[in-house]
N, C-alpha and C positions, 0 to 999 in steps of 0.2 A: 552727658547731660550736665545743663549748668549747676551750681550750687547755690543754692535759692533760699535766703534768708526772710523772715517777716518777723517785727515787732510788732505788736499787736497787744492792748488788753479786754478782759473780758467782755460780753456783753457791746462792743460798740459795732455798731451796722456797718460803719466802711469799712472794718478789718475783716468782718463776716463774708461782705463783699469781693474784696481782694483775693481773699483763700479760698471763694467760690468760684473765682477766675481761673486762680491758679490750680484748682484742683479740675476743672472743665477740660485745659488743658491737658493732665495726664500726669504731671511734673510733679516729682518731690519737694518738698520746703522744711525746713528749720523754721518751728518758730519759736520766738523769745516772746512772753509775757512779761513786760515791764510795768505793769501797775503796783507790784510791791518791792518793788526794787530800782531803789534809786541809783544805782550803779547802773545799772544796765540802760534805763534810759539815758542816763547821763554818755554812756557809749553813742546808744543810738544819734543822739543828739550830733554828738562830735562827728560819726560818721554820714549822718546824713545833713552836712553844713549850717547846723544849726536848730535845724525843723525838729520839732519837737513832739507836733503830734502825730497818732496812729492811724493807719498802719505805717511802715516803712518799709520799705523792700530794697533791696540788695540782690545782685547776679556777678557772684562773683566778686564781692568784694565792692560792686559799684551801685552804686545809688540812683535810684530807677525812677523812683520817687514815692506817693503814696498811691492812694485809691485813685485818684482820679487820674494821676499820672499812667497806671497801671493799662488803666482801662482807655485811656487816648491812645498808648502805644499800642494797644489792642487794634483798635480801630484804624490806626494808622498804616497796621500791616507790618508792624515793626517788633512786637513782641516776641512771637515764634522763634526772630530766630535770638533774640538776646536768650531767650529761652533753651537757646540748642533744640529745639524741636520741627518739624515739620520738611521740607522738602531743602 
């Protein structure tokens, strides 16, 4: 299975979102709270080209995008397998 990262801070609705996706699906995640740590968004940032708000996701090191990205790849029929999941 893939390794599946999310920044995310507390209390905001599209990061609650995204890790109710990913959790729908079955899949393990890492997630990073960056709301008291500017190092770590400042990571995020860099890895995900700039984007700065949350959530952000990551599979493997690659950047996926955020909530809505997550949930287009859903729908697109594209998720599963970036996810290593499914058939």
């Amino acid at each position: 299975m893939a390794n599946i990262e999310i920044y995310t801070t507390p209390f905001c609705p599209y990061c609650a979102r995204a890790k109710k996706l990913l959790s729908a699906k079955g899949v393990k995640f890492t997630e990073h709270d960056v709301m008291m740590n500017s190092g770590l968004r400042k990571k995020m940032t860099g890895m995900a080209g700039g984007a700065s708000s949350v959530p952000q996701i990551f599979v493997d090191g690659t950047h996926i995008g955020d909530c809505d990205g997550i949930h287009r790849l859903d729908a697109q029929g594209k998720l599963d397998a970036l996810l290593g999941i499914g058939a």
